[in-house]
N, C-alpha and C positions, 0 to 999 in steps of 0.2 A: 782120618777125617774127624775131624769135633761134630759132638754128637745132639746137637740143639736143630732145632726144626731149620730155622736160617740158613746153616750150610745146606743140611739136607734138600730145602724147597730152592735156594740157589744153584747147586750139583745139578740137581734135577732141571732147573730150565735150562742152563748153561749147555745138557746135553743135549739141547731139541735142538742148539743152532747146528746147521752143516757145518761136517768140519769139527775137529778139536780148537775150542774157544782157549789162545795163548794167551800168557800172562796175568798176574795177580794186579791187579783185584779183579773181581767178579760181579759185586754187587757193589753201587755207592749210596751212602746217606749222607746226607744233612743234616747237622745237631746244632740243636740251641742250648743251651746252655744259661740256666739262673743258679748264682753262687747266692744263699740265702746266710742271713745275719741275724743274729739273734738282739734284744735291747740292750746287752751288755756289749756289741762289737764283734761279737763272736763267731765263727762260721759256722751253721750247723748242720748243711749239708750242699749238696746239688743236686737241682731239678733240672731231669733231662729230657731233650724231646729229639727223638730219630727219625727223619722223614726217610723213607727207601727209594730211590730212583724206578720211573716208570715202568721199564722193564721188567725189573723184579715183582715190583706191586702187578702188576699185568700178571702174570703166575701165579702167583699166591692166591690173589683176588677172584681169577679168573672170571665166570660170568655173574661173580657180582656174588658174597656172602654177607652172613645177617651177623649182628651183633654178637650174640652168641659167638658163632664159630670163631670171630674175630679171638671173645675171651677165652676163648679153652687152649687155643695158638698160643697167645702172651700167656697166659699161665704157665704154659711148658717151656716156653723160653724164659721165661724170668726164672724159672725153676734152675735150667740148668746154666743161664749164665750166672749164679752163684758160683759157681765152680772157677769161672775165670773173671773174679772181683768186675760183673757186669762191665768187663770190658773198660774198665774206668781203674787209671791208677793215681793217687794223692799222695804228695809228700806234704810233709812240712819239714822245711829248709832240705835235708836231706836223706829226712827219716819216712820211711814210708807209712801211710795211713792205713792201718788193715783194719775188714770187719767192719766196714759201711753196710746198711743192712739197705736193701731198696722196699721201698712201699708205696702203696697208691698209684699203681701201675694201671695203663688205661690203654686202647688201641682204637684207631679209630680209620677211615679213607679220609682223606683231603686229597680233591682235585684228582682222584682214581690212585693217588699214591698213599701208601700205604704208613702210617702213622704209628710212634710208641712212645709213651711217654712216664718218666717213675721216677719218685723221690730216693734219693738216695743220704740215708741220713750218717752223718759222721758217729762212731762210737761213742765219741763226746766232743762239747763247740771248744772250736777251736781259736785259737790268737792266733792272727796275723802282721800285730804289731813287733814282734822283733826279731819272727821270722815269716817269710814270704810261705802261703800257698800255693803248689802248682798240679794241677791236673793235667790228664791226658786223656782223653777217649780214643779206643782204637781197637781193633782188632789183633788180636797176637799172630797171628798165621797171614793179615794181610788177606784174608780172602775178600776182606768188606774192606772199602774204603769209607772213613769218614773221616768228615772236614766239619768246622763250623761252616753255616750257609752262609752264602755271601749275600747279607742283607743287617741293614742295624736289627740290632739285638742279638746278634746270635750269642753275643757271651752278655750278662748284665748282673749288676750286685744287688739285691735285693733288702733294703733295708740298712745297708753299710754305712757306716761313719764318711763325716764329707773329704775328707782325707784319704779314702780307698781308694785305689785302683785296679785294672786288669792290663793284661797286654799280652796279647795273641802273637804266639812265635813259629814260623813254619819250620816246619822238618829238613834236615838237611842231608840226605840218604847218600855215603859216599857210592862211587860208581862199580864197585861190586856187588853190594844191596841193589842198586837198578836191575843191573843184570841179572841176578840170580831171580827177582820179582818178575823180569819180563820173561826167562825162560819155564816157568811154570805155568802147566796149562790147567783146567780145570778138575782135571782126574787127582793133580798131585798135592802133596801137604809142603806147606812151609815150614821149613824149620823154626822151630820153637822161637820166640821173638823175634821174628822178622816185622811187624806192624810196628812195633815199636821208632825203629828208627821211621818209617812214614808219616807219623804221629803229629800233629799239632800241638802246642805244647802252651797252659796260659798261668800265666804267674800271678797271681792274687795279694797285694799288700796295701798296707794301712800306715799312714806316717811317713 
């Protein structure tokens, strides 16, 4: 079991339903998504925002906490999703992006659901012009689902030359990854990359 407050506070409600709660995922978010540009074109990082699905936020929240508690929560989970590149993976063309640092991380309730949201800045800005950018948000084990939310904005370039674009690709999990996702129940771990292939997946290019 990965060891960030998240699994832990989703385990934990997961076990109040009657019954062993089947199949991966457990918890779902909503992300938005701003790809920022620097005045030279450049990419120089992503800002991210996670909404948690009611349920979950109903747990956590329970009868209602103060600012405070909120920040000591997101401190230890920002803490330890360093460990799994905040759940965020970046190529450029094929070569992977390591060692995005996140900062200016914030928590907040919207509408009793539970909010995150952090700059994630690239080690250095990046060109998109003669190779594409593609990120992925996701969970490695699949225990969290998330999806950009279905509403405009969920992905946007902020700043970008009039020649950028994005384009949001959905996952295409063959039918043994289904399977293996629906047979796991709350108690048990995913093998190591399973979220991956769930993954939404947005390519970022310029020209």
């Amino acid at each position: 079991m990965m060891r960030y407050l998240f699994f832990v506070a989703a385990v934990l409600f997961s076990l109040t339903i009657s019954g062993p709660a089947k199949a991966h995922p457990h918890v779902w978010a909503d992300i938005r998504v701003q790809v920022e540009f620097n005045d030279e074109g450049l990419v120089t990082g992503l800002r991210q925002t996670w909404l948690f699905d009611d349920f979950y936020s109903a747990f956590v929240i329970g009868g209602g906490v103060g600012q405070a508690a909120l920040d000591a929560v997101l401190a230890e989970n920002m803490s330890s999703l360093r460990e799994y590149d905040y759940f965020t993976r970046i190529l450029s063309g094929e070569a992977r992006i390591d060692d995005a640092k996140a900062e200016d991380a914030s928590s907040r309730i919207v509408d009793k659901r539970l909010e995150m949201s952090f700059w994630l800045a690239l080690p250095e800005p990046l060109s998109v012009a003669d190779l594409p950018m593609r990120y992925a948000v996701y969970d490695p084990s699949y225990y969290i689902e998330m999806v950009h939310a279905e509403a405009p904005g969920a992905v946007t370039l902020v700043n970008a030359p009039k020649n950028c674009t994005s384009e949001l690709k959905q996952p295409n999990p063959d039918a043994e990854q289904v399977i293996l996702a629906a047979s796991l129940d709350n108690t048990q771990k995913a093998p190591t990359g399973l979220g991956q292939y769930f993954a939404e997946e947005v390519t970022v290019k310029c020209g």
